[in-house]
TORLUMLO-110212 format. One record per residue (C-alpha): residue number from 0; x negated, y negated, z negated. Coordinates in steps of 0.1 Angstrom, whole numbers. Layout:
BEGIN
  pos   east  north     up
  NUM      X      Y      Z
...
***
This chain:
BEGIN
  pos   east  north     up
    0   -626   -875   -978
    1   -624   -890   -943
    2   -647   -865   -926
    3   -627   -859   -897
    4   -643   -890   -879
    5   -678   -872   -888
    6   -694   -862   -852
    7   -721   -832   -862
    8   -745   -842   -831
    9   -746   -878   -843
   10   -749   -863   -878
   11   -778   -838   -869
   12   -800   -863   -847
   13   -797   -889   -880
   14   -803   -861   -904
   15   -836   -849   -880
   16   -852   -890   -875
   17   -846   -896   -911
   18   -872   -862   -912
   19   -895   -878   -882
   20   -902   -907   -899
   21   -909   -893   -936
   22   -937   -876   -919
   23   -947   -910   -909
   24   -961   -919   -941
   25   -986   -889   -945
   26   -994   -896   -912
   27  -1003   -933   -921
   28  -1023   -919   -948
   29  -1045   -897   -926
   30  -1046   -927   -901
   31  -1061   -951   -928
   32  -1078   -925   -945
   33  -1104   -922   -920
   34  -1108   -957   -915
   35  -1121   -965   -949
   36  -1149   -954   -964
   37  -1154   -921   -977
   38  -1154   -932  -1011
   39  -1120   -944  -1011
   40  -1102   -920   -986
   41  -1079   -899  -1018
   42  -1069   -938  -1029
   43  -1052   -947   -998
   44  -1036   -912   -991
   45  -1025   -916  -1031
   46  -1012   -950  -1021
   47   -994   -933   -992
   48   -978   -903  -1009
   49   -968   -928  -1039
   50   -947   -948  -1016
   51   -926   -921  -1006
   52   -922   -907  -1045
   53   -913   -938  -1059
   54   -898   -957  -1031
   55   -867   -927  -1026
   56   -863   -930  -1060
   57   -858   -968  -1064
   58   -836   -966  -1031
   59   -811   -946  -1045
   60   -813   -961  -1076
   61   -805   -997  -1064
   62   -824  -1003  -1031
   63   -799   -994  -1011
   64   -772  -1010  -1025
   65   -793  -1047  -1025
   66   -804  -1038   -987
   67   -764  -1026   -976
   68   -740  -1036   -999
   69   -714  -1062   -994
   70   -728  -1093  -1008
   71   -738  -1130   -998
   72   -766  -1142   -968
   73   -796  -1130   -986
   74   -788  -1096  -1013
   75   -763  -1072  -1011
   76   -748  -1058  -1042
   77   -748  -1037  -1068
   78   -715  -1014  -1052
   79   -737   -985  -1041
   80   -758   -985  -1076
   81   -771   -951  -1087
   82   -757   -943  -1052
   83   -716   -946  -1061
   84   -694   -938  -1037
   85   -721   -930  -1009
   86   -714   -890   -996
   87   -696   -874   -968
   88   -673   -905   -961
   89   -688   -925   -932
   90   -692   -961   -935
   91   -678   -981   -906
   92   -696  -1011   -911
   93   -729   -993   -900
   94   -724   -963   -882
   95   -691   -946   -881
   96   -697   -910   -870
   97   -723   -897   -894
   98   -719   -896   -937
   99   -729   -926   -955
  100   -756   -906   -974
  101   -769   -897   -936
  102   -775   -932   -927
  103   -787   -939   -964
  104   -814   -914   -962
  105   -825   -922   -925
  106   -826   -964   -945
  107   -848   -952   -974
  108   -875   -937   -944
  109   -874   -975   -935
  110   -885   -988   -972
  111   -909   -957   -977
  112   -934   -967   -945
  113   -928  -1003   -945
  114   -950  -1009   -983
  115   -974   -982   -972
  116   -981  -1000   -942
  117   -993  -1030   -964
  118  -1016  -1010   -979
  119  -1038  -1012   -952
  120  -1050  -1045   -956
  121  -1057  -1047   -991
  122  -1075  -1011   -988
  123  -1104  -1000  -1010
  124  -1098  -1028  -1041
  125  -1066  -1027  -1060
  126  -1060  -1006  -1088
  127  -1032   -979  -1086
  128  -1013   -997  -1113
  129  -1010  -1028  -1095
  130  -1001  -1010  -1068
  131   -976   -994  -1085
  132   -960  -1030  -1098
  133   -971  -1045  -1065
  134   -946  -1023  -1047
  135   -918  -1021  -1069
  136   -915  -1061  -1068
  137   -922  -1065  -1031
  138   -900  -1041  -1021
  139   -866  -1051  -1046
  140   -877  -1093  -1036
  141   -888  -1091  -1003
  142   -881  -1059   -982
  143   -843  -1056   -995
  144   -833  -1094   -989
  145   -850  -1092   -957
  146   -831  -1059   -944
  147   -798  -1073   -958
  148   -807  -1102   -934
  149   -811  -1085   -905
  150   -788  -1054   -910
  151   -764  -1057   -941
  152   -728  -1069   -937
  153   -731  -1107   -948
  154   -769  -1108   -940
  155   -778  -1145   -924
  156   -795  -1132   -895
  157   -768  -1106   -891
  158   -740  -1132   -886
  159   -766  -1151   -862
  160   -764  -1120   -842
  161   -799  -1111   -839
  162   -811  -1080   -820
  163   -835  -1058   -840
  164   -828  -1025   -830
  165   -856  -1009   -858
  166   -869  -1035   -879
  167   -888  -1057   -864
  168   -885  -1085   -886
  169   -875  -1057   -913
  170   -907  -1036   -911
  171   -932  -1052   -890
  172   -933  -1085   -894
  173   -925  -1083   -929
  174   -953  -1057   -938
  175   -978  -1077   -914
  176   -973  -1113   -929
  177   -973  -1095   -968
  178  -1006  -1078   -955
  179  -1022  -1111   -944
  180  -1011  -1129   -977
  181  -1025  -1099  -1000
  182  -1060  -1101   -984
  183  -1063  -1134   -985
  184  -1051  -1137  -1021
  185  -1076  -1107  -1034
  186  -1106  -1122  -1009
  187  -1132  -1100   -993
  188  -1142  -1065  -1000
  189  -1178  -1063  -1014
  190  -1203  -1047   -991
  191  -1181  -1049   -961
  192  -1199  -1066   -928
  193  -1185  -1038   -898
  194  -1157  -1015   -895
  195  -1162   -988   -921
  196  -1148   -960   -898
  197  -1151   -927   -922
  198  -1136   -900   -901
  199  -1125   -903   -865
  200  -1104   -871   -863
  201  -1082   -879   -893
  202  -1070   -913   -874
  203  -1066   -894   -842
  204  -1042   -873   -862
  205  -1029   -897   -879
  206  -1021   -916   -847
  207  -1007   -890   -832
  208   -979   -882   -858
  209   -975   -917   -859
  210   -965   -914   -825
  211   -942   -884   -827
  212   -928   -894   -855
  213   -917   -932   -844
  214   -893   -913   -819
  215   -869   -913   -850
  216   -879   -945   -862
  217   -868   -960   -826
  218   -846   -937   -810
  219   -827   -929   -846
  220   -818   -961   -850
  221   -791   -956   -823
  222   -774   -936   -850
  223   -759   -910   -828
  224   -768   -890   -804
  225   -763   -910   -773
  226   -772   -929   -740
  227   -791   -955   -762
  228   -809   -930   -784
  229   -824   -913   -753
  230   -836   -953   -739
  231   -849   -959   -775
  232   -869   -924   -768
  233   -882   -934   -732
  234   -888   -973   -741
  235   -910   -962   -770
  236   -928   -936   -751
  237   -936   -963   -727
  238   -945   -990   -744
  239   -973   -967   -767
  240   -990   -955   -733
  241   -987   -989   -718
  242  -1002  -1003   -744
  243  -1032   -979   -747
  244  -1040   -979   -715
  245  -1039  -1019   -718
  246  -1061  -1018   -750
  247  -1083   -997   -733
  248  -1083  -1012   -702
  249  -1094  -1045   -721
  250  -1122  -1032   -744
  251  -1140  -1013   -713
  252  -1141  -1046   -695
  253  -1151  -1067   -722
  254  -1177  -1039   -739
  255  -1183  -1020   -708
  256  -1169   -991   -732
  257  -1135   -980   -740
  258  -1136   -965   -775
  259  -1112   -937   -786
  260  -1105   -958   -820
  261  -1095   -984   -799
  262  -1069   -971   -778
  263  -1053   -955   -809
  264  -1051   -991   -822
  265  -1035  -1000   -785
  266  -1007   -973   -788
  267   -999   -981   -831
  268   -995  -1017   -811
  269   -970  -1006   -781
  270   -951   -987   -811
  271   -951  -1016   -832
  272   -942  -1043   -802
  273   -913  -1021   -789
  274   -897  -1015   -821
  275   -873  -1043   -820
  276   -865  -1035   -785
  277   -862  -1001   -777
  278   -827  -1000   -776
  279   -825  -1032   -753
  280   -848  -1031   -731
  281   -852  -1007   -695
  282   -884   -991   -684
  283   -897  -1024   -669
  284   -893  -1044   -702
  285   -909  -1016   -722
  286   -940  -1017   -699
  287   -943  -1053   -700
  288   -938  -1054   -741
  289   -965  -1023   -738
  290   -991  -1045   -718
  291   -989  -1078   -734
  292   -993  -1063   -771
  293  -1024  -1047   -761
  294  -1041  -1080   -749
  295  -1029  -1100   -785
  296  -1039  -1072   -809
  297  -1070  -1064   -792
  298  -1079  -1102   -799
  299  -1059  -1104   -831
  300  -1080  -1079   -849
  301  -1113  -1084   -827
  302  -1117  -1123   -825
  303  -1093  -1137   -850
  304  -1100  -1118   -881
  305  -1135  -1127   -874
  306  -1132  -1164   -867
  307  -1112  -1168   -897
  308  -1131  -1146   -921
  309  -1104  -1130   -936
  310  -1105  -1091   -945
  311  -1071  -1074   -933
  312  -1093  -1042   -940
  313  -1073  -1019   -918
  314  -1055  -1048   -892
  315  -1017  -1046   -907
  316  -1018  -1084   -899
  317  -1032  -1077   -865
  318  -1011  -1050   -853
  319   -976  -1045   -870
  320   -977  -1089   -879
  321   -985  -1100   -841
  322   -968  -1070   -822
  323   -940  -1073   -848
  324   -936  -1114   -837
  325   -941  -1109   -802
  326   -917  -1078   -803
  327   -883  -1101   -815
  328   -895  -1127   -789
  329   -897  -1100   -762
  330   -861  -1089   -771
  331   -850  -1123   -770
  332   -867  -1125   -734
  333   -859  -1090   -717
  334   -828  -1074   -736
  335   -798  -1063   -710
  336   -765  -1052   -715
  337   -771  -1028   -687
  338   -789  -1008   -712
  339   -768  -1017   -742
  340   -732  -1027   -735
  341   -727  -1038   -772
  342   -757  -1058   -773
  343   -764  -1091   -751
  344   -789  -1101   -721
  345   -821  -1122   -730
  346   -836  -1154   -715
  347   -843  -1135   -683
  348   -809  -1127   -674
  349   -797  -1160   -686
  350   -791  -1162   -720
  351   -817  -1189   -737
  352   -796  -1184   -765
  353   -807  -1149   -777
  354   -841  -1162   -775
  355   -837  -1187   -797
  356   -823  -1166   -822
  357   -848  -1139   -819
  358   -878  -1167   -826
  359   -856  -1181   -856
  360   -854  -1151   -872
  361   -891  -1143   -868
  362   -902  -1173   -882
  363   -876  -1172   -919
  364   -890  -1136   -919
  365   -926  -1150   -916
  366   -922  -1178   -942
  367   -898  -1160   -967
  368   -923  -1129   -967
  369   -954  -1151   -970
  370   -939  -1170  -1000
  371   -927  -1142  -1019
  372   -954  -1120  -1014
  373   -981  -1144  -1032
  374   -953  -1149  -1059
  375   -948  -1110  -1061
  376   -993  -1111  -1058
  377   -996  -1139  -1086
  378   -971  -1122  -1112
  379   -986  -1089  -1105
  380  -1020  -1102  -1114
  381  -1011  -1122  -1142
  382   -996  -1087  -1157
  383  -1020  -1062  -1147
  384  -1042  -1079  -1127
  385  -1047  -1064  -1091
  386  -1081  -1061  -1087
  387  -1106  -1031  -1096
  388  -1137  -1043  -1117
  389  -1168  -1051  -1092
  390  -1179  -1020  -1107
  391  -1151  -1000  -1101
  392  -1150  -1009  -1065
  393  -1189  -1000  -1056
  394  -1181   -964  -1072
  395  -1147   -963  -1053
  396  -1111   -957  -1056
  397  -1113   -920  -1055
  398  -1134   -918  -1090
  399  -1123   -948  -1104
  400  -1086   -954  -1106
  401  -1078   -909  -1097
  402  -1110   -890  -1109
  403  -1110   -869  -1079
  404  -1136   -864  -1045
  405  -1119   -858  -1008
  406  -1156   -843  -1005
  407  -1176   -817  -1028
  408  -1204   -822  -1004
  409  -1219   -856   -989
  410  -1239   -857   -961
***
């Protein structure tokens, strides 16, 4: 085995994201779970926890391979089935100082968070088996081309030469578009009207692991311990706080109040808007990615939801879909090589060209995703079909489709 080339810094930082951003997806759980309603808080956190069980399984199984094998524009290939050949040996065309199964496990983080995420907008009325089928089909016909795209040797966006440091069009936009196209395919939740806000300390905490945890989503993506993993770490700290103090800022001087919810939402936004980014972009860009995201979420989930009547229950659409977009676009606008030598400058520093790309990429990521994911939606309901029984969904998730309470005692 070729493990002389293996650099254990590089190796440990990978080893310790791929960790970070596991405990992303019980802290999604915790941030959902206390946005629903009370009734339905064990069915998301199920939801959640089910991602990460079945998800690492199917990734070893054949995920990966379809995401980072050798193949043509769109899949991979079947080379790393059941996980052949992937150990100690590093693989070059990804990252060349850490063990393939290092950068494999820190991959499979990636497709554990990115179907959770989706959860969010078809909350509180789709029954655990659909879910189940749901996730297994969106993830081997939508995530995996969409990462091979974007990341795998032979992806079409790959040879473009797009800049999507951590998954922009992977993760965000791809989970935000699905999102939009599963509400609107399911339709409204019955006796929904206002925010059903359940538990405001379980989204603080949720939030907050969120945050610490997207550290290693950003700053591992520099797969080794470098100069660029440390301006993924400070661009991603940025952006969140910029972005917060931008949600808030706009809320207070809108509804003379700035709400606690609502600057959480600000920061999930800064995270999702810089993700792309973070290991292109200075200080500067990462405040201006920070600022702008706040002001197109804030009226993503607050005016055009509502104008359009559709019911993203917990804002996927509105926060990973719109920071997700304007994230690629930003990279495409503010990326330097003075931050990344092996990367190239954006519109700013005179490079229209990366722009372009950026945008093109976005929009196949929004159109592929949108088409597939009513496909994956149609066949799942023609199978199982996806929604719970009118009755099932007045009693709620918890006792319906899991026979268990989060609460022995209601007040």
């Amino acid at each position: 085995m070729q493990t002389n080339l293996i650099n254990a810094g590089d190796t440990a930082w990978v080893l310790v994201s791929a960790a970070l951003v596991l405990l992303m997806t019980p802290a999604l759980g915790f941030f959902y779970g206390g946005m629903v309603r009370r009734k339905n808080v064990l069915g998301i956190l199920m939801q959640c926890m089910a991602c990460l069980a079945l998800i690492s399984v199917l990734w070893g199984i054949y995920g990966y391979s379809l995401a980072f094998g050798r193949g043509n524009w769109l899949f991979g290939s079947f080379d790393y089935f059941m996980l052949k050949g992937v150990g100690a040996t590093p693989n070059p065309d990804y990252a060349k100082t850490i063990p393939q199964a290092a950068f494999m496990l820190f991959q499979c983080m990636f497709a554990v968070i990115t179907p959770a995420i989706i959860v969010g907008s078809y909350a509180e009325r789709v029954k655990f088996s659909a879910f189940l089928l749901f996730t297994v089909l969106w993830l081997t016909f939508v995530y995996c081309p969409i990462a091979h795209m974007a990341w795998g040797v032979g992806g079409l966006f790959r040879n473009w030469g797009i800049l999507d440091f951590a998954g922009g069009t992977v993760v965000e936009i791809n989970c935000g578009v699905a999102g939009l196209v599963t509400a609107l395919y399911l339709g409204r939740r019955i006796g929904i009207s206002h925010p059903s806000l359940h538990n405001i300390p379980f989204v603080v905490l949720g939030a907050a692991l969120l945050w610490f945890g997207w550290f290693g989503f950003n700053a591992g993506s520099a797969l080794a311990c470098n100069a660029v993993a440390v301006n993924a770490f400070l661009t991603t700290n940025t952006a969140a706080a910029t972005a917060m103090v931008g949600w808030a800022a706009v809320e207070w001087f809108l509804t003379g109040k700035p709400t606690l919810f609502g600057a959480l939402t600000g920061a999930v936004a800064g995270l999702v808007a810089i993700t792309p980014a973070a290991g292109f972009v200075d200080f500067t860009g990462a405040m201006i990615i920070g600022a702008v995201v706040s002001v197109l979420s804030f009226f993503a989930v607050g005016l055009l939801k509502q104008k359009f009547a559709y019911d993203d229950s917990l804002d996927a659409f509105g926060v990973h879909g719109v920071g997700g977009f304007w994230g690629m676009l930003a990279t495409g606008l503010l990326a330097t090589k003075v931050v990344n030598p092996s990367a190239a400058n954006g519109l700013i520093l005179g490079n229209p060209q990366q722009f372009f790309i950026e945008a093109k990429c976005a929009l196949i990521t929004v159109a592929y995703c949108a088409v597939m994911t009513w496909l994956v939606c149609m066949v799942v309901d023609r199978i199982i079909r996806m929604r719970v029984s009118p009755e099932q969904e007045i009693l709620g998730l918890d006792l319906s489709q899991h026979h268990e309470r989060a609460y022995t005692i209601l007040d």
